[in-house]
C-alpha positions as CSV (number, residue, x, y, z in Angstrom):
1,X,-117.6,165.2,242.9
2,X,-113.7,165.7,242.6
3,X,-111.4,163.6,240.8
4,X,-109.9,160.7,242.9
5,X,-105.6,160.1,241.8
6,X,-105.3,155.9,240.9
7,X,-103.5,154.1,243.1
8,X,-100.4,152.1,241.7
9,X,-98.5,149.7,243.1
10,X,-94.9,148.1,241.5
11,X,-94.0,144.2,240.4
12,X,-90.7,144.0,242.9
13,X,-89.4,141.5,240.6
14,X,-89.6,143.7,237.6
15,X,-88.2,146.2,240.0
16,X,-85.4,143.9,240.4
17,X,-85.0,143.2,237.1
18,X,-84.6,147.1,236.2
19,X,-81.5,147.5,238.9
20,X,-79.9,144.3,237.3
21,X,-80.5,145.6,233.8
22,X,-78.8,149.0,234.9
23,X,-75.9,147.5,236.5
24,X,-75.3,145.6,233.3
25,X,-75.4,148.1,231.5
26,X,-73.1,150.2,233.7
27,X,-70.6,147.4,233.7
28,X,-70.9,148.0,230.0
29,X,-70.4,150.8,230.0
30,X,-67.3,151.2,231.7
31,X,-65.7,148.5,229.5
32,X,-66.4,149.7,226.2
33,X,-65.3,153.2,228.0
34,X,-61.6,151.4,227.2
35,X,-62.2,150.0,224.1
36,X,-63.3,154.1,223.0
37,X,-60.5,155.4,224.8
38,X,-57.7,152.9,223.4
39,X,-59.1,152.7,219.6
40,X,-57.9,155.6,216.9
41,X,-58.9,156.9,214.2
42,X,-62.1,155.5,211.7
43,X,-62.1,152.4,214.9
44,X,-62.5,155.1,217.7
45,X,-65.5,156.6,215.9
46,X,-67.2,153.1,215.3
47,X,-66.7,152.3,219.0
48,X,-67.7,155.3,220.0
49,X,-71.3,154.8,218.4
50,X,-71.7,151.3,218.5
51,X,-70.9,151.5,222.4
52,X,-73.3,154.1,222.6
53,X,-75.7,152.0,221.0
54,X,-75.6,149.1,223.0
55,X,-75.1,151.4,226.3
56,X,-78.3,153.5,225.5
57,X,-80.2,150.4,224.6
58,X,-79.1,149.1,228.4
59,X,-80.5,152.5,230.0
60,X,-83.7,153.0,228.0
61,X,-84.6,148.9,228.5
62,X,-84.1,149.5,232.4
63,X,-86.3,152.6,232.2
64,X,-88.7,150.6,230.1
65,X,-88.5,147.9,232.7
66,X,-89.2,149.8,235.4
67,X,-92.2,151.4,233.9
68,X,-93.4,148.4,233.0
69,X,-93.2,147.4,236.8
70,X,-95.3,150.0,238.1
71,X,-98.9,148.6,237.3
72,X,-102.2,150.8,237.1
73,X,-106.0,149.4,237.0
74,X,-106.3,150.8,233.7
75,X,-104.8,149.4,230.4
76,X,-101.6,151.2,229.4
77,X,-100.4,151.0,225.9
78,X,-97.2,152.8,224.7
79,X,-97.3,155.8,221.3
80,X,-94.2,153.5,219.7
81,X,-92.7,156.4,217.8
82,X,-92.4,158.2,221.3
83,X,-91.1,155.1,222.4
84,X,-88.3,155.3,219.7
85,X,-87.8,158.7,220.2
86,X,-87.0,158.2,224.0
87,X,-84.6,155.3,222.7
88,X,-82.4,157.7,220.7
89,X,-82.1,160.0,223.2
90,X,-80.9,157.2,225.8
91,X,-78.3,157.0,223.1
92,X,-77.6,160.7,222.9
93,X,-76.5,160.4,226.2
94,X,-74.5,157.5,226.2
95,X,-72.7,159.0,223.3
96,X,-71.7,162.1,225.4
97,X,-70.8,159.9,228.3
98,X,-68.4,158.1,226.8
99,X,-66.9,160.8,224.1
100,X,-66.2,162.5,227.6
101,X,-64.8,159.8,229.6
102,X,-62.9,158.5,226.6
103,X,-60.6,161.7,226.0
104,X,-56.8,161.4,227.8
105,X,-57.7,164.0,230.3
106,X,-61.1,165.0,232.0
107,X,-60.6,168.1,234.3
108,X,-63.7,169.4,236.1
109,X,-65.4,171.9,234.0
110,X,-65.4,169.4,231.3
111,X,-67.0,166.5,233.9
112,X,-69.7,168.8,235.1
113,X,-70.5,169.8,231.7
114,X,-70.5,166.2,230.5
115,X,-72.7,165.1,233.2
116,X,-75.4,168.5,232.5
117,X,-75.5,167.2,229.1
118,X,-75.7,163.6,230.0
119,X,-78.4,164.4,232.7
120,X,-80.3,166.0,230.7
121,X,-81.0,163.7,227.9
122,X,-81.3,160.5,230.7
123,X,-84.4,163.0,232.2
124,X,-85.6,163.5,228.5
125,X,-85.1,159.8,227.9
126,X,-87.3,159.4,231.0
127,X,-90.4,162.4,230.1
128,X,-90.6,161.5,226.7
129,X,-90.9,157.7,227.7
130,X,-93.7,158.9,229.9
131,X,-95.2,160.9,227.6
132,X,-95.3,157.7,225.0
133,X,-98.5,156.6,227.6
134,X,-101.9,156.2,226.0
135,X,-104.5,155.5,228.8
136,X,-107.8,157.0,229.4
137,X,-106.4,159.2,232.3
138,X,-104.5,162.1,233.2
139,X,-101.2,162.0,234.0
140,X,-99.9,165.3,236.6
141,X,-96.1,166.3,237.4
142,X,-95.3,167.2,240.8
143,X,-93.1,169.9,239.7
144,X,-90.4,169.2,243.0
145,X,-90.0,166.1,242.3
146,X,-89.1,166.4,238.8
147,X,-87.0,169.5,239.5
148,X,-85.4,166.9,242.2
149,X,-85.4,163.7,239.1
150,X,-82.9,165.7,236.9
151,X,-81.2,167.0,239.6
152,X,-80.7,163.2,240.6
153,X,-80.1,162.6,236.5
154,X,-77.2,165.1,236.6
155,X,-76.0,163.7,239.8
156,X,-75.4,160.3,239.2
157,X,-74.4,161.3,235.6
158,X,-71.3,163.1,237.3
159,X,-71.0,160.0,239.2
160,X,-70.9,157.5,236.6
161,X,-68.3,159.9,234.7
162,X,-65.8,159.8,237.1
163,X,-66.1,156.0,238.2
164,X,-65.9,155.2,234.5
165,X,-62.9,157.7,233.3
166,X,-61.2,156.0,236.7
167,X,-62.1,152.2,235.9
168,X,-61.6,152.4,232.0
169,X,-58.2,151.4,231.5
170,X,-58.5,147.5,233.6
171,X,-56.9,145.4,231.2
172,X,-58.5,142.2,231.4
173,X,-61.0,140.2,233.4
174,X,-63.7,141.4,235.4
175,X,-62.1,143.0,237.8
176,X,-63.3,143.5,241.5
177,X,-62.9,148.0,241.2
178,X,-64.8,147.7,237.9
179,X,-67.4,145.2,239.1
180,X,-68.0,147.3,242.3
181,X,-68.4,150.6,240.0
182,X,-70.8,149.1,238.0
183,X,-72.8,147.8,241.3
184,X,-72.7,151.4,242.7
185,X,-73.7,152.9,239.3
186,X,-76.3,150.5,238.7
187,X,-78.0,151.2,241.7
188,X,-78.1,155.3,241.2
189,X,-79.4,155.0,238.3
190,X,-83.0,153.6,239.3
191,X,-83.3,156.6,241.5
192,X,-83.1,159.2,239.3
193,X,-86.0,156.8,237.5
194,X,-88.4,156.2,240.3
195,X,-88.1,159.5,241.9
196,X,-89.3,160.6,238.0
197,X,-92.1,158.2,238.5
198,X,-92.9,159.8,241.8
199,X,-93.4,162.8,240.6
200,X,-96.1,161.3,238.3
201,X,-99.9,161.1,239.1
202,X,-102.6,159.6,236.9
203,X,-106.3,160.6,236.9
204,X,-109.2,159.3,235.6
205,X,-110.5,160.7,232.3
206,X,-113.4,160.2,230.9
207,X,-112.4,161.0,227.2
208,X,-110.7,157.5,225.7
209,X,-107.5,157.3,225.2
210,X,-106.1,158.1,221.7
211,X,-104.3,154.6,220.4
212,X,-102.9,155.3,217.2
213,X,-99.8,154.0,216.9
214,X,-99.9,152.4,220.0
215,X,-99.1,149.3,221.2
216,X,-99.8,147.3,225.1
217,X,-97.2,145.2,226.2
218,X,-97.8,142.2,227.3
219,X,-95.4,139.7,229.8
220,X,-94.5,138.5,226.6
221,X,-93.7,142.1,225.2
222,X,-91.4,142.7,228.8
223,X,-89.6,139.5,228.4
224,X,-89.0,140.0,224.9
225,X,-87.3,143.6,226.0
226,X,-85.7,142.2,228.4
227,X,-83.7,139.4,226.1
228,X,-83.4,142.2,223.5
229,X,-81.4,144.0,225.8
230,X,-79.1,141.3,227.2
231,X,-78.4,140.2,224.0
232,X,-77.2,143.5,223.0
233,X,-75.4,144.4,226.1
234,X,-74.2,140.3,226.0
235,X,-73.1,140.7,222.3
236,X,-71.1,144.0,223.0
237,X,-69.4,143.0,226.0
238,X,-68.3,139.5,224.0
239,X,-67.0,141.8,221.3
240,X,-65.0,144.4,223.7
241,X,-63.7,141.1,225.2
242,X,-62.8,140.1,222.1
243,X,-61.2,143.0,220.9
244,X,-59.8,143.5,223.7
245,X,-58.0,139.6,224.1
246,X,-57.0,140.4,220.4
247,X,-55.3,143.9,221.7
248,X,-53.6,142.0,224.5
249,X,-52.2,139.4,222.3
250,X,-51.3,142.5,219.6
251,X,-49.8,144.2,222.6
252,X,-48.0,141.0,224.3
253,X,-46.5,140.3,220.5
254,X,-45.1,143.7,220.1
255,X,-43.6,143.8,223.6
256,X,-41.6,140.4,222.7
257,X,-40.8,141.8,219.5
258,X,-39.6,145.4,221.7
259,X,-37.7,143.2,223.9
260,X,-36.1,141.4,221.0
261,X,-34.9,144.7,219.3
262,X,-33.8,146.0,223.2
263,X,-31.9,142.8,222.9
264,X,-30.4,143.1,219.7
265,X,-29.9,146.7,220.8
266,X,-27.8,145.8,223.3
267,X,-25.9,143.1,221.3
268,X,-25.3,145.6,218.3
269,X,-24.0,148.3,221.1
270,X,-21.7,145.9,222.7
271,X,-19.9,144.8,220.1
272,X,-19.5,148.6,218.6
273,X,-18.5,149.7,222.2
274,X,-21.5,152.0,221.5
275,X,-23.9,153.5,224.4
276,X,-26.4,155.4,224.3
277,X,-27.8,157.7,226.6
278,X,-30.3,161.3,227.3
279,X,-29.8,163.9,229.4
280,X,-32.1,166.6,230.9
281,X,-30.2,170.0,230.0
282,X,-32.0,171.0,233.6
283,X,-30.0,170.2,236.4
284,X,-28.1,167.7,233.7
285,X,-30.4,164.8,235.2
286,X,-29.6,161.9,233.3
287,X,-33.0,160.1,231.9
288,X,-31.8,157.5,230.0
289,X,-28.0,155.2,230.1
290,X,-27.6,152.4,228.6
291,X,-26.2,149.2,229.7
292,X,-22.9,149.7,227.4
293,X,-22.6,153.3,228.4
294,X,-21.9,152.0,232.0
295,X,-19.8,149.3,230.9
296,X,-17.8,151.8,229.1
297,X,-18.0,154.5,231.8
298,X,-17.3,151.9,234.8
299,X,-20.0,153.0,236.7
300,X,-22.7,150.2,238.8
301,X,-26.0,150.3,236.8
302,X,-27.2,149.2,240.4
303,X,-26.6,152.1,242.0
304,X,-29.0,154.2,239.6
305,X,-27.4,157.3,237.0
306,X,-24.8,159.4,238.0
307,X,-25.4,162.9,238.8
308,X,-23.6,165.4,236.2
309,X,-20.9,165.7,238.2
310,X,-20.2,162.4,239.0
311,X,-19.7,161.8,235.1
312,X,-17.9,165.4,234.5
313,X,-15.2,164.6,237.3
314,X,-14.7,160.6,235.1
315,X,-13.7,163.1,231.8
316,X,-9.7,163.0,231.8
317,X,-8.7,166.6,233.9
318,X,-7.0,167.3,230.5
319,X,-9.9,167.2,228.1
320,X,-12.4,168.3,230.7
321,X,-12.2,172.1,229.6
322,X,-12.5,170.6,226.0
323,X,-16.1,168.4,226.6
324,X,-17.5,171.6,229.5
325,X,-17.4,173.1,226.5
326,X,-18.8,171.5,223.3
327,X,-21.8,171.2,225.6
328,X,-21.8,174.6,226.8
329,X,-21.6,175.8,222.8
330,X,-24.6,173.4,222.5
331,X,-26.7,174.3,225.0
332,X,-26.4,178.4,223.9
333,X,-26.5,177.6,220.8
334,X,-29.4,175.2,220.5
335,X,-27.7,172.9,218.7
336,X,-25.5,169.7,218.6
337,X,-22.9,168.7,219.0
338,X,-19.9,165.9,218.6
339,X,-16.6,165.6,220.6
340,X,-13.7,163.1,220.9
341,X,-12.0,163.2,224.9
342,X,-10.5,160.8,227.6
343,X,-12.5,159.7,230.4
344,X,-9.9,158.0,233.3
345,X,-11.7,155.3,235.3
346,X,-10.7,154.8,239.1
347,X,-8.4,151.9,238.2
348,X,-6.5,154.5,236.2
349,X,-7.4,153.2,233.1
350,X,-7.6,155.7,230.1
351,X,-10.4,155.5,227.4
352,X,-10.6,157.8,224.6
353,X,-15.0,158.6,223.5
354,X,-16.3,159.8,220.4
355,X,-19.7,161.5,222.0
356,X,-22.5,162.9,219.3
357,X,-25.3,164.8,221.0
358,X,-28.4,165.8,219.3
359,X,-30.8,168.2,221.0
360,X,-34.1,168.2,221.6
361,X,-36.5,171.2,221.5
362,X,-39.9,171.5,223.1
363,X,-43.3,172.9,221.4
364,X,-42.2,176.7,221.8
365,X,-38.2,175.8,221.0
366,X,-36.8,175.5,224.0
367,X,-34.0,173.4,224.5
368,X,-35.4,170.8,227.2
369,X,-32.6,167.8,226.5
370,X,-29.8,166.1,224.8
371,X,-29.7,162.6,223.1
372,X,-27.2,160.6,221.7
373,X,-24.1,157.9,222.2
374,X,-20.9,157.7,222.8
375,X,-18.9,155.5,221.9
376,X,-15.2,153.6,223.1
377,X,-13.1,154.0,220.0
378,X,-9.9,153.5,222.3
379,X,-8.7,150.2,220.1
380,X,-9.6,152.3,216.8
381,X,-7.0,154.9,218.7
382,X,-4.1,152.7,219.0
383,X,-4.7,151.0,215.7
384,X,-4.2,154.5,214.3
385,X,-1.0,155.7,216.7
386,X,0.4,151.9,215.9
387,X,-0.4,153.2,212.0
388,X,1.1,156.4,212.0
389,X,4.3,154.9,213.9
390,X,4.3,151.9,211.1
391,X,4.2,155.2,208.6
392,X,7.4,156.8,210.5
393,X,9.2,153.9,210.4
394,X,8.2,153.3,206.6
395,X,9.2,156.8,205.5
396,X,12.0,157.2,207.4
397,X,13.5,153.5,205.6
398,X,12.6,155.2,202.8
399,X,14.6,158.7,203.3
400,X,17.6,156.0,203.9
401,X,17.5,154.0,200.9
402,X,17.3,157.5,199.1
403,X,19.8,159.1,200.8
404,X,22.0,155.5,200.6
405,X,21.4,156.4,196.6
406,X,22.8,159.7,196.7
407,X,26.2,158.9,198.6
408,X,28.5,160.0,195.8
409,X,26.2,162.9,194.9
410,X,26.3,163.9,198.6
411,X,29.8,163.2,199.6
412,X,31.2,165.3,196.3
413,X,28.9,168.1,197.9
414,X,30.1,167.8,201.7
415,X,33.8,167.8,200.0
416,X,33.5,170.5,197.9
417,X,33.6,172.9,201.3
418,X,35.7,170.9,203.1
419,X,38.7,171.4,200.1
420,X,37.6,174.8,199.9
421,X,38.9,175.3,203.3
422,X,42.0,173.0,203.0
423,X,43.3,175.2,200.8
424,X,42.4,178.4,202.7
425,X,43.8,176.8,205.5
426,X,47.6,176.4,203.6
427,X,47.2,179.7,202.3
428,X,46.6,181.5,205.7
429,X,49.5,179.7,206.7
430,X,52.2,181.1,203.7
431,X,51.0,184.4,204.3
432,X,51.5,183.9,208.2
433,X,55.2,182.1,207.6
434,X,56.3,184.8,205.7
435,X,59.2,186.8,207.0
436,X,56.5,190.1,207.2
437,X,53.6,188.1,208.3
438,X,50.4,189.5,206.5
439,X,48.1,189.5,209.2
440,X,45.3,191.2,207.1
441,X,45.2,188.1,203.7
442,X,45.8,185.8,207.1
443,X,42.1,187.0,208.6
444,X,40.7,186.7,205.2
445,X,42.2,183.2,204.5
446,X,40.9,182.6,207.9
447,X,37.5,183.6,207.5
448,X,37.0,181.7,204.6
449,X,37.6,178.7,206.4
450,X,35.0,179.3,209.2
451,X,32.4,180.1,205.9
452,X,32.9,176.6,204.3
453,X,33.3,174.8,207.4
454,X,29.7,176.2,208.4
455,X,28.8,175.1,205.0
456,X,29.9,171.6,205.3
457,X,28.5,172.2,208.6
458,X,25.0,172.7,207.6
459,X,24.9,170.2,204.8
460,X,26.2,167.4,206.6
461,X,23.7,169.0,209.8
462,X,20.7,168.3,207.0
463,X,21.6,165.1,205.8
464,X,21.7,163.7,209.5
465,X,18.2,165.2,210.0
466,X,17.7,163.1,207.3
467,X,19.1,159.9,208.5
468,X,17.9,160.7,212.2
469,X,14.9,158.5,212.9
470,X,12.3,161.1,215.2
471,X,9.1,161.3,215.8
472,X,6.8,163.7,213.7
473,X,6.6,167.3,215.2
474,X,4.3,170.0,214.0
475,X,5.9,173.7,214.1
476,X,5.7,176.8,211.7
477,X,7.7,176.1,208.5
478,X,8.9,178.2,205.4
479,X,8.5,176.0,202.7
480,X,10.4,178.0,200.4
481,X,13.2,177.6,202.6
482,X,12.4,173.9,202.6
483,X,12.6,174.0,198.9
484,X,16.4,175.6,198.9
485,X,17.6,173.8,201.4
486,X,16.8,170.7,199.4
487,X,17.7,172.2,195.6
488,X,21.4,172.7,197.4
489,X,21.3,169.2,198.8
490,X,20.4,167.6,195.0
491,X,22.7,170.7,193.2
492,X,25.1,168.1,192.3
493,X,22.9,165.3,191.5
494,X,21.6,167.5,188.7
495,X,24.6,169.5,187.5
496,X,25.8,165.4,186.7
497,X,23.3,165.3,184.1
498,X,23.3,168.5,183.0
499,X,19.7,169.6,184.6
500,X,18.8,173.3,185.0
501,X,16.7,173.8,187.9
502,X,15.3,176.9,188.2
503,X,13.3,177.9,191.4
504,X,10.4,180.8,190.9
505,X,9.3,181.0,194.8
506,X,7.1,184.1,195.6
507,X,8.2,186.3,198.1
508,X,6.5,186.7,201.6
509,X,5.5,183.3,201.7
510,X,3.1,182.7,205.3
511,X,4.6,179.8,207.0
512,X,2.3,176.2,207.5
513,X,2.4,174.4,210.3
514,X,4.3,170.7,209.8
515,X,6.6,168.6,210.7
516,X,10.2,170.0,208.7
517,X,11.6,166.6,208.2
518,X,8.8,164.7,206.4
519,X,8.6,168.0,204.0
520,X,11.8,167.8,203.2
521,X,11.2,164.1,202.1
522,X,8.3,165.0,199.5
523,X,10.3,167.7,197.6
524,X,13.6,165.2,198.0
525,X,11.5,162.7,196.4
526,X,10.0,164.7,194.2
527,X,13.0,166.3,193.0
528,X,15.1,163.2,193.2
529,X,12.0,161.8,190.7
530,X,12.1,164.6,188.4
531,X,16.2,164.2,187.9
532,X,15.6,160.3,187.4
533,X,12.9,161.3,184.3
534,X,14.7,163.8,183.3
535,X,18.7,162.6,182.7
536,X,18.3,160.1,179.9
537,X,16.1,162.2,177.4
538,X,17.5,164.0,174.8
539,X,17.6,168.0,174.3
540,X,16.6,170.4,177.3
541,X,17.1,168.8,180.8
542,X,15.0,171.9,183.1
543,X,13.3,171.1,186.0
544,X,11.7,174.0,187.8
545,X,10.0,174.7,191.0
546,X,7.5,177.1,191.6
547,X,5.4,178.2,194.9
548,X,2.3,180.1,195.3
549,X,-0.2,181.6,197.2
550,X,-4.2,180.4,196.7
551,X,-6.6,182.6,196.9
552,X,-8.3,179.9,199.4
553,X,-5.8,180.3,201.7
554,X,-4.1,178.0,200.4
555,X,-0.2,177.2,198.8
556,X,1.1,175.5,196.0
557,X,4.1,174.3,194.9
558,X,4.7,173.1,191.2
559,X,7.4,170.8,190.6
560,X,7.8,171.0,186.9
561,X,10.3,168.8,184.4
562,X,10.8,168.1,181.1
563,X,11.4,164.6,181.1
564,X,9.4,161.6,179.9
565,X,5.9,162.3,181.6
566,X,4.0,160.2,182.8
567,X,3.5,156.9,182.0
568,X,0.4,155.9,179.5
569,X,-2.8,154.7,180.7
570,X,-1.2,154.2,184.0
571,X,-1.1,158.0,184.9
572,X,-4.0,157.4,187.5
573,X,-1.7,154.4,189.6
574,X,1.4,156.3,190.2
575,X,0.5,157.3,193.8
576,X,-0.4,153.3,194.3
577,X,1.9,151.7,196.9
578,X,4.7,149.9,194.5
579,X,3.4,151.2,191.5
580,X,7.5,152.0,189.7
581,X,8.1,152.7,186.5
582,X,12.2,152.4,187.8
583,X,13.8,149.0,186.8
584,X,15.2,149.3,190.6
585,X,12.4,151.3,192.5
586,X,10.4,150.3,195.2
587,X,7.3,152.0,194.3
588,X,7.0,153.9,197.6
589,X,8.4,157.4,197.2
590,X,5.1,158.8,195.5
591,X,2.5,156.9,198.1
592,X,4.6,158.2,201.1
593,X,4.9,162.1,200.0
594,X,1.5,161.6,199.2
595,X,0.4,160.2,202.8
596,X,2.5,163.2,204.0
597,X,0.6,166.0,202.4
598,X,-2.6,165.2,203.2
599,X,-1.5,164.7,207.0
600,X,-0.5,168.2,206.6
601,X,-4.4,168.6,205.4
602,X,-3.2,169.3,201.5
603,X,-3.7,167.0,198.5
604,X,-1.3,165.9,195.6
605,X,-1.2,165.4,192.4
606,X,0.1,164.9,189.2
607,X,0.0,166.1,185.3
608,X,1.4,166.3,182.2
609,X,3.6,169.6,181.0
610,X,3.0,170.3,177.5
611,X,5.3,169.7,175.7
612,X,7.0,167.4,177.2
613,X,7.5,166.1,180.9
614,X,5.2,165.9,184.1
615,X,4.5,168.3,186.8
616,X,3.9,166.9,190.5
617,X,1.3,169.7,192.5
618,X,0.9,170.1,196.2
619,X,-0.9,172.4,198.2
620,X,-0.5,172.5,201.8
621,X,-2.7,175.3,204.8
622,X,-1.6,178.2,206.0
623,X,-0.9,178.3,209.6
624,X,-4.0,179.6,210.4
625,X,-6.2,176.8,208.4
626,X,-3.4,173.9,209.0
627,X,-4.6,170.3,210.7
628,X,-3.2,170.0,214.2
């Protein structure tokens, strides 16, 4: 007689209760997809598993469920290490599911291999469960219908990936996409799980069934399942919910705090006439500007960042050649860069900008953009031009008072060629009112007087230059003939006191570039200085100047006495503004030459000349390394 298949039939309401236990745990699923995808580090990997936990726990109890629905008229008991087994793999798969889902990108080779994976261990989840059945029959696979169940398993794996990578980021609340996903997801699931179950088919056997380790569940045993699983699923949903309010909070706290510093930001950049700004070396798009940098660059914020052009035409036409190209060197170069230019606004106002740029390099080290600030140092501009005139004005008082000093000195030297030529003038004419005229001692005579009118000329030409209150100008000098012209101007000043000066100035001297006048002042002060130390001591009176050429490119001039040297303990002071050791000085001389030597780019300084006096150093550029 041939075997007879039992008939089953399924509890609807346990049916029921399977769907609802699978779209809970779907809705699980896709919320602790977030909590995965947003924690790092030691916190992604315990999210990951626990997750996977309560998410495998939610699958297996809905596949348990749904066994437990479809009802035999035999006794059914369950092999519980099978049982356990079929458990871990429900996590396996929820493990894959939500490593995959969880990662920034998912392109499609990596979904369809998520989903084989997943598939497969929700169909081995499924057999194994199956194969955990001890009853005293045999149970037959229709081979279709399985092929079909993991088919369905992969499916609705592939599904479930992409509604929960989609769905995973919803902040807070239920949400009506994530609610709807987990509806649709919930109810594929079941499929894959009673198509499985159609494949089955159960005969009767008459061999008993083996049922060690096995336990029968009872409607005690489902129910107890049942709160098992919404428990877990409950207790893991409560905790993303938790964690997720407590990121939300975390996340609302640093976004006032971001705010705060974007305000302070902006507080510390308007009052340093500082913006900021990035730029897209590409088609010079402009990514980032400032509120300041608009402010500063008269543009309307409203009407979005200029194009490059736009904020190339607002550099000043005269400095545009200058800023085109710092940032041309930049960009070849790679590197950054820092420039100070006029931008002219439409009202005609002029600005001057200190921009710094720094570049930005991508993974392979191309240059992709620029980032920096500029900043309005137009006040900081005029504070300096208002200095440098208050410094003119101060030098040139002082080049007064000195040469107001040196009247008698000077006028003995302006009348020493002007007698000179008085008397050639009365001697050419007695030998032109003779009663033979010499016409030949006449010229001579003659031509003396044009020789020390020109001198008189030229000394009374330097001491206006002097006088003459101009502003500075920078052109090539010969400091050595800066030095004579001033030794000739002081030549009587010294021969009063009995001072040798003695000039050792090397030949072929390159010329710097400065301004003529305010040289002349430092070696007249300096020399002027030197006299003053030297005329009251007792023995040699020398004072000699000496110039140089550095092997840095550099000059030097020494200016050398033998007079009292410097004063004690207070050697390091004499370049102090009204520092004097003079009972009628006005301790400016030194500051001032000073001042003027390193405007040149030079330095100054001073020490003693064994074995006796003080020595005054300069050095000044050559043309080719002087400070414009």
């Amino acid at each position: 007689m041939a075997a007879v298949n039992l008939i089953g039939s399924y509890n609807y309401a346990l049916v029921a209760l399977s769907v609802l236990i699978a779209m809970l745990a779907s809705y699980a699923a896709l919320d602790l997809a977030g909590r995965v995808t947003a924690a790092g580090g030691w916190t992604r990997a315990v999210w990951l598993l626990g997750g996977a936990a309560a998410m495998g726990t939610g699958i297996w109890s809905m596949h348990y469920i749904g066994m437990l629905a479809f009802i035999l008229p035999i006794s059914v008991a369950y092999h519980w290490p099978t049982v356990l087994l079929s458990l871990i793999a429900a996590i396996l798969a929820s493990v894959i599911a939500l490593y995959v889902v969880s990662r920034q990108k998912m392109d499609g080779s990596r979904a369809l291999a998520g989903s084989v994976l997943m598939g497969a261990g929700i169909a081995s989840m499924h057999y194994i469960g199956m194969a955990a059945m001890r009853l005293p029959a045999i149970c037959q696979f229709n081979s279709f219908l399985v092929v079909l169940s993991v088919v369905f398993a992969i499916l609705i794996s592939l599904a479930a990936l992409w509604i929960t990578f989609h769905f995973r980021d919803q902040k807070m609340g239920i949400g009506r996409k994530k609610l709807a996903g987990a509806v649709v997801m919930g109810a594929a699931i079941p499929v894959m799980h009673y198509t499985g179950m159609a494949a089955a088919s159960f005969t009767p056997s008459g061999m008993p069934a083996d049922l060690s380790h096995a336990v029968s569940i009872s409607t005690l045993g489902t129910a107890g399942i049942t709160a098992v699983t919404f428990v877990v699923l409950g207790l893991a949903l409560l905790t993303s919910w938790v964690d997720r309010r407590f990121a939300a909070q975390t996340l609302e706290l640093q976004e006032e705090k971001l705010q705060r510093s974007e305000a302070y930001l902006a507080e510390a950049q308007r009052l340093t006439h500082t913006g900021s700004w990035a730029w897209r070396v590409a088609g010079g798009v402009a990514l980032h500007l400032s509120e300041e940098w608009y402010r500063i660059y008269g543009f309307d914020p409203e009407k979005g960042p200029p194009a490059f052009e736009e904020r190339r035409q607002r550099t000043h036409p005269e400095d545009r050649a200058k800023w085109q190209g710092a940032i041309d060197r930049a960009i070849a170069e790679k590197s950054g860069y820092e420039v100070e230019f006029r931008i002219l606004l439409p009202g005609g106002t002029v600005k001057h900008i200190h921009t710094v740029g720094h570049p930005v390099l991508n993974a392979s080290g191309g240059l992709v953009q620029f980032v920096g600030s500029s900043t309005d140092i137009t006040e900081r501009k005029h504070a300096e031009e208002a200095l440098r005139q208050a410094q003119t004005d101060l030098a040139h008082a002082s080049r007064v008072t000195t040469m107001g000093e040196l009247t008698a000195s000077l006028a003995h030297e302006v009348n020493q060629p002007i007698a000179a030529a008085v008397t050639d003038a009365n001697t050419c004419l007695r030998w032109l009112t003779r009663d033979q005229p010499d016409l030949g001692e006449a010229r001579e005579a003659a031509s003396r007087i044009v020789k020390d009118a020109t001198r008189a000329a030229d000394i009374i030409s330097r001491i206006r230059l002097l006088f003459k209150k101009v502003s500075p100008q920078r052109e090539l000098v010969d400091v050595n003939e800066v030095i004579r012209e001033m030794t000739i101007l002081l030549r009587n000043e010294a021969s009063r006191y009995s001072i040798s000066v003695r000039t050792e100035l090397e030949t072929d001297f390159p010329l710097v570039m400065g301004d003529r006048v305010q040289l002349q002042q430092v070696f007249l002060n300096l020399i002027l200085n030197a006299i003053d130390a030297v005329k009251d001591v007792d023995g040699t009176r020398e004072l000699a100047i000496k110039s140089q050429r550095e092997e840095n490119d550099q000059l030097l001039v020494s200016v050398s006495d033998t007079g009292v040297g410097l004063p004690p303990q207070q050697a390091d002071q004499i370049f102090n503004a009204f520092f004097t050791t003079k009972p009628h000085g006005t301790g400016m001389g030194l500051r001032i030459s000073r001042s003027i030597v390193e405007s040149h780019g030079g330095r100054m300084w001073a020490a003693d000349n064994p074995p006796r006096g003080a020595s005054f150093h300069l050095t000044l550029p050559t043309k080719a390394e002087a400070h414009e």
